[in-house]
Biopython code that builds the backbone (N, CA, C, O; Angstrom):
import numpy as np
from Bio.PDB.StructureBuilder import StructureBuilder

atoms = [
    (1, "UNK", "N", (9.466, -45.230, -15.745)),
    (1, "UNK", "CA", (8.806, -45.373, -14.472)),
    (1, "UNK", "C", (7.944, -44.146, -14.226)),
    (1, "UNK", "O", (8.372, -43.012, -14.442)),
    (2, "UNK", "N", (6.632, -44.413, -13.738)),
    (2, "UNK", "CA", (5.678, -43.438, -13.532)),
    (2, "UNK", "C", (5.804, -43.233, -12.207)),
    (2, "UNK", "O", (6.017, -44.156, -11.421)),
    (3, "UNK", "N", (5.660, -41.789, -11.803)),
    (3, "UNK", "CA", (5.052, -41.779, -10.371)),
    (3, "UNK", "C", (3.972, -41.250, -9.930)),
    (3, "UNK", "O", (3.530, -40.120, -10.134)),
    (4, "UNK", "N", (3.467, -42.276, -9.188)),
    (4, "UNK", "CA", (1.740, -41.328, -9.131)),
    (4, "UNK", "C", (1.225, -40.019, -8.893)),
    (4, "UNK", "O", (1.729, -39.751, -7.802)),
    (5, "UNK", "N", (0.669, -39.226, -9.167)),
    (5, "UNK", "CA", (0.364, -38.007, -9.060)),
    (5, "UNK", "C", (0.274, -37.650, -7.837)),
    (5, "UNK", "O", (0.452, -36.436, -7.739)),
    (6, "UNK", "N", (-0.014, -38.393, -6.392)),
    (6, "UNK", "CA", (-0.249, -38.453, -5.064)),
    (6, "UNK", "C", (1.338, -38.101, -4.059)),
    (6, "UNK", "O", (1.767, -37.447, -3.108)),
    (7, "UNK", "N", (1.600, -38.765, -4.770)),
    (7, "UNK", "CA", (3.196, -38.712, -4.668)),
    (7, "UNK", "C", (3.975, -37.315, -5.245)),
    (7, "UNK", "O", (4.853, -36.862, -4.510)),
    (8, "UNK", "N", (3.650, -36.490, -6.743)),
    (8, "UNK", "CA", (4.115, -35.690, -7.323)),
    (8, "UNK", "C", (4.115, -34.689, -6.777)),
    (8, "UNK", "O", (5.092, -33.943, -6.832)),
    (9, "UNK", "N", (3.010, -34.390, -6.090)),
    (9, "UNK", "CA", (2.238, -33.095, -5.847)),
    (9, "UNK", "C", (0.834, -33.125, -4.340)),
    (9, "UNK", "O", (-0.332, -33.495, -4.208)),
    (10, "UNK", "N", (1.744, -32.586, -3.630)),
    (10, "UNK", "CA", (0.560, -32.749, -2.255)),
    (10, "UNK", "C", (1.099, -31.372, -1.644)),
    (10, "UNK", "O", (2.240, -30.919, -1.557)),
    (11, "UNK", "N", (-0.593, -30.699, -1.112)),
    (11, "UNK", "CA", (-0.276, -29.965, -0.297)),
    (11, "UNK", "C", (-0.221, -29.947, 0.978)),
    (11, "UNK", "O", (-1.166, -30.533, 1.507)),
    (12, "UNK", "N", (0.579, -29.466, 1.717)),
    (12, "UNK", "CA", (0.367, -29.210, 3.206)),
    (12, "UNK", "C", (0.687, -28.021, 3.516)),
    (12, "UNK", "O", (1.683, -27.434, 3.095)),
    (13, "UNK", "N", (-0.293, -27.499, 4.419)),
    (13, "UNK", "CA", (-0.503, -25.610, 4.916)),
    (13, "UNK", "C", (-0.045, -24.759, 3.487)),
    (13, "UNK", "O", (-0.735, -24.898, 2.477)),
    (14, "UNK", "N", (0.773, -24.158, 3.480)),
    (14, "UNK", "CA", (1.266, -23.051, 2.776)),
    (14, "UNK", "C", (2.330, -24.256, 1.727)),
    (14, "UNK", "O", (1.889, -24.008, 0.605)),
    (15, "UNK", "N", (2.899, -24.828, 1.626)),
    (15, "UNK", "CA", (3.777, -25.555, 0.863)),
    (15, "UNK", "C", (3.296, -26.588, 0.041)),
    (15, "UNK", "O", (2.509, -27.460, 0.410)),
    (16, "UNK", "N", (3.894, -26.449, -1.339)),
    (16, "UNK", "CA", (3.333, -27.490, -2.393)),
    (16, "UNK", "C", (4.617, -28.131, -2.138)),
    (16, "UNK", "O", (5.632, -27.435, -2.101)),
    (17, "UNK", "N", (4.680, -29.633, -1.925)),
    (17, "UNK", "CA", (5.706, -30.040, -1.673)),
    (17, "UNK", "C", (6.062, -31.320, -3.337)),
    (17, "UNK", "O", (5.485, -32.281, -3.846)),
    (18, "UNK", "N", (7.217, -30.589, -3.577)),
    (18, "UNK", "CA", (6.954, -31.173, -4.905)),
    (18, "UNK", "C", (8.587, -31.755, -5.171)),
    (18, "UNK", "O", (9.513, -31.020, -4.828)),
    (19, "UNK", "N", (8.887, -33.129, -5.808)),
    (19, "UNK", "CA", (10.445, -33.270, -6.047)),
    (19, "UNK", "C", (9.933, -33.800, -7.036)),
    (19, "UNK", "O", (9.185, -34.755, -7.244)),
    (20, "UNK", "N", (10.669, -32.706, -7.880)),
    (20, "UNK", "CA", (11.010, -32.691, -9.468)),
    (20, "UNK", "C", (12.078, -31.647, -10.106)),
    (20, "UNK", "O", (12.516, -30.602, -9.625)),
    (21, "UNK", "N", (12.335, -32.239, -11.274)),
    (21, "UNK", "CA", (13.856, -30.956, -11.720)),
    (21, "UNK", "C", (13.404, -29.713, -11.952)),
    (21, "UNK", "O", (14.053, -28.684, -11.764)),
    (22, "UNK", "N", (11.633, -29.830, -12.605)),
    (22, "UNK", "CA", (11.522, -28.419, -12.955)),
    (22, "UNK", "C", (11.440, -27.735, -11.855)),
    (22, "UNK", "O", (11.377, -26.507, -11.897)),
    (23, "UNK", "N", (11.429, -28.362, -10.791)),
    (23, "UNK", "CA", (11.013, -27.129, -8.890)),
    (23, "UNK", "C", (12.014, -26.783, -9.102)),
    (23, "UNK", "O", (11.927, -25.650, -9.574)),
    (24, "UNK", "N", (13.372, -27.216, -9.008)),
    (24, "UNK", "CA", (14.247, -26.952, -8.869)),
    (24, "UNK", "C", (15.032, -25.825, -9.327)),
    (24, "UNK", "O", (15.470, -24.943, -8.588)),
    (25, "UNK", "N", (15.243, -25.918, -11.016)),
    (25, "UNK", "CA", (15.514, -25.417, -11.994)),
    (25, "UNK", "C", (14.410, -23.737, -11.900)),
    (25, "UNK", "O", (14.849, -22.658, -12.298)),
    (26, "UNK", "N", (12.869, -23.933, -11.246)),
    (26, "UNK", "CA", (12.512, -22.642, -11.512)),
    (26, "UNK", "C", (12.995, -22.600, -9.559)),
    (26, "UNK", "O", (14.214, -22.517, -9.709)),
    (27, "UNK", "N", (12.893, -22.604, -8.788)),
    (27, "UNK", "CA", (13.602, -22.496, -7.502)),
    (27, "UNK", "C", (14.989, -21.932, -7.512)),
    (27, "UNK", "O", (15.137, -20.966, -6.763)),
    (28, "UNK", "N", (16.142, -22.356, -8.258)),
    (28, "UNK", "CA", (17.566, -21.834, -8.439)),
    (28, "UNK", "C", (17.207, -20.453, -9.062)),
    (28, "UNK", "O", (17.689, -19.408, -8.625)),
    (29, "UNK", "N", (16.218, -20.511, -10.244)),
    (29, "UNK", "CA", (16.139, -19.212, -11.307)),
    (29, "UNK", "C", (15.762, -18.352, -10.038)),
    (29, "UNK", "O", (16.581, -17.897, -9.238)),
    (30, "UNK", "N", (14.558, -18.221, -9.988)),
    (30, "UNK", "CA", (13.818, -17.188, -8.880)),
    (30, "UNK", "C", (15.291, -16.637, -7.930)),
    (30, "UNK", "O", (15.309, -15.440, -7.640)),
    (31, "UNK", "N", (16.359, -17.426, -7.521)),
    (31, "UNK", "CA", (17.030, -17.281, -5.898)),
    (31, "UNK", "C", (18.158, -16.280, -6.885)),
    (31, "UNK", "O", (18.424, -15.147, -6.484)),
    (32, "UNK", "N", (18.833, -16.862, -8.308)),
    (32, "UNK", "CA", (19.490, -15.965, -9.175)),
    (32, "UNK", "C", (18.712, -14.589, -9.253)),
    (32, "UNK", "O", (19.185, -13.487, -8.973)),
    (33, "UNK", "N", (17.822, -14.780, -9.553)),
    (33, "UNK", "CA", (17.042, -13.313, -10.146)),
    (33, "UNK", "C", (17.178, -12.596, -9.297)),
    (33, "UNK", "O", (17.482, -11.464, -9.671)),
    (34, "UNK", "N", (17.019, -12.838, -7.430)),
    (34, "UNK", "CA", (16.723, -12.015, -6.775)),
    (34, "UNK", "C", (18.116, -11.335, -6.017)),
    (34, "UNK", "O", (18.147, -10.330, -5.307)),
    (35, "UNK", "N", (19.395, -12.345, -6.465)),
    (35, "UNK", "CA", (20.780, -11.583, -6.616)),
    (35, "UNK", "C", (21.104, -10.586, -7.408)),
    (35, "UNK", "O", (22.218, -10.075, -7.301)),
    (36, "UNK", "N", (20.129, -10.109, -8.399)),
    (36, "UNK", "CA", (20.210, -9.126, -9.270)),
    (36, "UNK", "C", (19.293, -8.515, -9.479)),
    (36, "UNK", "O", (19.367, -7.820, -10.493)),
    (37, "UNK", "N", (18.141, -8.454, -8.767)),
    (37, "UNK", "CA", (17.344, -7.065, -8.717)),
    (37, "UNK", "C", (16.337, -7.641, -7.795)),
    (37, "UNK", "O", (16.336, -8.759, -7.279)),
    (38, "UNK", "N", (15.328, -6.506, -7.662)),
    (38, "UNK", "CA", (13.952, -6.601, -6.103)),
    (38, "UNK", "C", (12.986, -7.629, -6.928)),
    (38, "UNK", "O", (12.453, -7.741, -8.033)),
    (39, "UNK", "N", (13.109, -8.319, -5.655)),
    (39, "UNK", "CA", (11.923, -9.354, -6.118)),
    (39, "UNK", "C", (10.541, -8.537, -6.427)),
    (39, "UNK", "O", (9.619, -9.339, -6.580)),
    (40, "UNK", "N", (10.217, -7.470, -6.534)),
    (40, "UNK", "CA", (9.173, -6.776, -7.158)),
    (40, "UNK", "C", (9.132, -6.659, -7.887)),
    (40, "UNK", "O", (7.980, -6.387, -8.225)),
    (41, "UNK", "N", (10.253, -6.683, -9.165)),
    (41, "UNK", "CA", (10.265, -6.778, -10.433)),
    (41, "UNK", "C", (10.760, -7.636, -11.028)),
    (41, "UNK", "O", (11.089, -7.350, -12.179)),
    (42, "UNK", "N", (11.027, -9.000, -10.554)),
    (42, "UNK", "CA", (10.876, -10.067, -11.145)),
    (42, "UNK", "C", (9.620, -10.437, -11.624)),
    (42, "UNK", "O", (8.524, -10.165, -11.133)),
    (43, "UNK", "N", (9.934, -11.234, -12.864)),
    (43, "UNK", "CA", (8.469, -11.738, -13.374)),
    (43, "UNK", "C", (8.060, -13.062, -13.516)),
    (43, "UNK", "O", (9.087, -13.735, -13.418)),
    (44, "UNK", "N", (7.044, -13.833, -13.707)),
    (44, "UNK", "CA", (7.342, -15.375, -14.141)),
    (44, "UNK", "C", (8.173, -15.722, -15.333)),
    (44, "UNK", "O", (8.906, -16.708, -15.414)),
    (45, "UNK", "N", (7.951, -14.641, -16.420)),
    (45, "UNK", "CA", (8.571, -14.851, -17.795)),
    (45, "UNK", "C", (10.011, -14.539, -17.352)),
    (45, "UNK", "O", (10.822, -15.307, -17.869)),
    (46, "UNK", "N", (10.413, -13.842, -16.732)),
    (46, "UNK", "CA", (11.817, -13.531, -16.241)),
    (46, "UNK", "C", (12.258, -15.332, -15.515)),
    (46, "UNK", "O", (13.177, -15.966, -16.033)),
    (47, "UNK", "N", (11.616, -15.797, -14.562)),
    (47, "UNK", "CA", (11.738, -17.014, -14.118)),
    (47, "UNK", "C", (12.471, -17.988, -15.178)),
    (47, "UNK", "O", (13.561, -18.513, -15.405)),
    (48, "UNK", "N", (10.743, -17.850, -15.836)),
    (48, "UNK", "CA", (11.075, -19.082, -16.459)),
    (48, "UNK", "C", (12.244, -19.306, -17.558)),
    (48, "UNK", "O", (12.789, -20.378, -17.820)),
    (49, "UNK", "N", (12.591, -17.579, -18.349)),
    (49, "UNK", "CA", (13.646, -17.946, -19.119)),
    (49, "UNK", "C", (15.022, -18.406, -18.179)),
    (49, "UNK", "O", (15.853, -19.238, -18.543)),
    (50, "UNK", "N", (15.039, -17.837, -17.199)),
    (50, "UNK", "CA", (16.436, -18.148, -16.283)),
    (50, "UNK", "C", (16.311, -19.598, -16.158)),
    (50, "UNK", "O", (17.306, -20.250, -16.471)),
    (51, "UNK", "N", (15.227, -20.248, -15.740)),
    (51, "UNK", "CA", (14.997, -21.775, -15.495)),
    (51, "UNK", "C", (15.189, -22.543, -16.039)),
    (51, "UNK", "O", (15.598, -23.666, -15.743)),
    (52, "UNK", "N", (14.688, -21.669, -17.822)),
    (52, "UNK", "CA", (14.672, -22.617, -18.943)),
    (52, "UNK", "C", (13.340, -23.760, -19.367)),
    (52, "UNK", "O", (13.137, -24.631, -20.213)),
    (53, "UNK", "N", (12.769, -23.267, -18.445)),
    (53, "UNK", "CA", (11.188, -24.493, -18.191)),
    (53, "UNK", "C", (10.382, -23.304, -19.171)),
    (53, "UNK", "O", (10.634, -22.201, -19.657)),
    (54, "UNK", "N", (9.403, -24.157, -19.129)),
    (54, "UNK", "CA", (7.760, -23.589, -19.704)),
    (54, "UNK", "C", (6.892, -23.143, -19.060)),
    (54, "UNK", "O", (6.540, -23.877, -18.137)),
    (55, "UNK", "N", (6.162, -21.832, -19.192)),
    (55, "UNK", "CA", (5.613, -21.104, -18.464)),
    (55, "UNK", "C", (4.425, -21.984, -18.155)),
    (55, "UNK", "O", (3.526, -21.441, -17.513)),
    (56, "UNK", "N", (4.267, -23.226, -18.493)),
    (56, "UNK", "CA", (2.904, -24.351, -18.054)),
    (56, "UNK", "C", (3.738, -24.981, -17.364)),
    (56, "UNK", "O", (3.434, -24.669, -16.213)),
    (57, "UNK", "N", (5.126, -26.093, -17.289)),
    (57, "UNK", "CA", (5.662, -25.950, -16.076)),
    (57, "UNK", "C", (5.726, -25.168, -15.133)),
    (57, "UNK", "O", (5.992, -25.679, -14.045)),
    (58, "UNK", "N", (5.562, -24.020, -15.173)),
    (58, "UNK", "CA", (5.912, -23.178, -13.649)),
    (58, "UNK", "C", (4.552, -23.243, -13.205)),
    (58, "UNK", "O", (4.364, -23.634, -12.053)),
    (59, "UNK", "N", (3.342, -22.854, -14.081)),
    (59, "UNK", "CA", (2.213, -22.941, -13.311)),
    (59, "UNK", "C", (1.564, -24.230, -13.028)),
    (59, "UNK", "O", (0.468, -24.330, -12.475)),
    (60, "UNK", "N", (2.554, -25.569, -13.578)),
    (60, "UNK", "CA", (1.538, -26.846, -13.042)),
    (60, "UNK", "C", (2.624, -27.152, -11.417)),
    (60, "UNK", "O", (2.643, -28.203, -10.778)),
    (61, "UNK", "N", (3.386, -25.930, -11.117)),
    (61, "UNK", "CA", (4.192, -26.177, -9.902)),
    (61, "UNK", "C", (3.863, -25.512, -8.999)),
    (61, "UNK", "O", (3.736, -26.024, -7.887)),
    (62, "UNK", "N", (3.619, -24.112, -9.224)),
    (62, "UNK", "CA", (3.776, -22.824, -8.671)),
    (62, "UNK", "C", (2.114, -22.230, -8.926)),
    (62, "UNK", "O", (1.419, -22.796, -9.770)),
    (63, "UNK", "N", (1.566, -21.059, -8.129)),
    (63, "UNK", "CA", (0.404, -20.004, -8.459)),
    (63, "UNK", "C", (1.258, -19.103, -8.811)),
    (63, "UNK", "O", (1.128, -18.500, -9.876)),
    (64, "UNK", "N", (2.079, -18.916, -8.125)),
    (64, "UNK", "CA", (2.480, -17.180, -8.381)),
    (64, "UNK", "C", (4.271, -17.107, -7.991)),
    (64, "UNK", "O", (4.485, -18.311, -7.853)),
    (65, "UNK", "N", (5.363, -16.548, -7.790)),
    (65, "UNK", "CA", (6.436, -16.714, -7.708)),
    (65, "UNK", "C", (6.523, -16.380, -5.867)),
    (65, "UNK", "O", (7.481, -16.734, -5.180)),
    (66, "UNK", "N", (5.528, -15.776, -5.431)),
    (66, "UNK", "CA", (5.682, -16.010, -3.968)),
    (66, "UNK", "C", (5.560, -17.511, -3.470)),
    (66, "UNK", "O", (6.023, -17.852, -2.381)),
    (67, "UNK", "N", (4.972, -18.307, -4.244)),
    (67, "UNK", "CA", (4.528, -19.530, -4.119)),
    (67, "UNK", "C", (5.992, -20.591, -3.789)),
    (67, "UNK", "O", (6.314, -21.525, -3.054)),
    (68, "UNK", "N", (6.540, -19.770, -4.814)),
    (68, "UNK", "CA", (7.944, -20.225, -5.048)),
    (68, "UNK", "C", (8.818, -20.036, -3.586)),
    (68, "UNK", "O", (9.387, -20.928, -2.957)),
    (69, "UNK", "N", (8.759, -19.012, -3.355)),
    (69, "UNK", "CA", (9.332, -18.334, -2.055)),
    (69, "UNK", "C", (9.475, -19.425, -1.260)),
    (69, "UNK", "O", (10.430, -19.958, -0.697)),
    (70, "UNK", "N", (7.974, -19.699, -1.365)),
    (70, "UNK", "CA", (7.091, -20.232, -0.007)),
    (70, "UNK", "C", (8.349, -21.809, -0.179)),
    (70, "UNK", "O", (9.282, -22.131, 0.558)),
    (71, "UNK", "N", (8.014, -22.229, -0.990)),
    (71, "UNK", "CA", (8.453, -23.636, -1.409)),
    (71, "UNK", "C", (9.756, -23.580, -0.698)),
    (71, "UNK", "O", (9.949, -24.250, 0.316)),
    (72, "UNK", "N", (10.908, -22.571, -1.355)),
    (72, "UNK", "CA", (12.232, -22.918, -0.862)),
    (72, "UNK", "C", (12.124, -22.705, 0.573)),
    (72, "UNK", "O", (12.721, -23.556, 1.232)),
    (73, "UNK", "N", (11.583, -21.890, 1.170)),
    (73, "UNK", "CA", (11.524, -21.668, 2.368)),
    (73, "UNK", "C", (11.119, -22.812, 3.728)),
    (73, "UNK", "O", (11.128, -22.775, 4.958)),
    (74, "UNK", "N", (10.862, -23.553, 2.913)),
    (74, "UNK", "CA", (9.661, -24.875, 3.689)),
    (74, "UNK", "C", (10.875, -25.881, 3.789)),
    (74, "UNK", "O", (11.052, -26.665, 4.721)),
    (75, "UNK", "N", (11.627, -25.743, 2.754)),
    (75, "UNK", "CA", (12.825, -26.978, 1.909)),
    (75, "UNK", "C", (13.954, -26.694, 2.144)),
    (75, "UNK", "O", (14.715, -27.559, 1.710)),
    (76, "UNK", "N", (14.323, -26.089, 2.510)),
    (76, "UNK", "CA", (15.879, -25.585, 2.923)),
    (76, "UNK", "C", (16.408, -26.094, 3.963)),
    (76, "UNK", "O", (15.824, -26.087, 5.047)),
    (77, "UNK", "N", (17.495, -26.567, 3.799)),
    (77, "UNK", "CA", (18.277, -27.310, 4.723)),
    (77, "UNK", "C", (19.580, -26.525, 5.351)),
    (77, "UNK", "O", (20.312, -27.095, 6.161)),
]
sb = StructureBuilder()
sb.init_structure("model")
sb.init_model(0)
sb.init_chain("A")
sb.init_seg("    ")
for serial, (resi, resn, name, xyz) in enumerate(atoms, 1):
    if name == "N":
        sb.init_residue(resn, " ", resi, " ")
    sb.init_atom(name, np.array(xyz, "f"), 0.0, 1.0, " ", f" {name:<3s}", serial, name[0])
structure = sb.get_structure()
């Protein structure tokens, strides 16, 4: 089953609102990383190995890991 790209990926204001495993998977990594050191020296490559995704997954999700921020922040329940 396909889902349309309209559906995958839409923005509104500051939030890419996106449901998929890789958000997720780099979303959990980023929230780990930042239990163990300043989010100033986290990196994407740091991300993505914690995530386990591909550094072209993170960027067909994400610009930058604040992006990321932004995301959980919008999504949190």
């Amino acid at each position: 089953m396909s889902i349309p790209m309209e559906k995958m990926r839409q923005k509104r204001e500051f939030c890419i609102m996106e449901t998929g495993y890789a958000v997720e998977k780099i979303t959990d990594g980023l929230l780990e990383l930042m239990g163990e050191k300043p989010f100033e020296e986290i990196t994407v490559s740091d991300i993505v190995r914690r995530a386990e995704v591909g550094r072209a997954s993170f960027y067909r999700h994400f610009d930058s890991k604040e992006a990321v921020v932004r995301h959980h922040l919008c999504h949190r329940q």
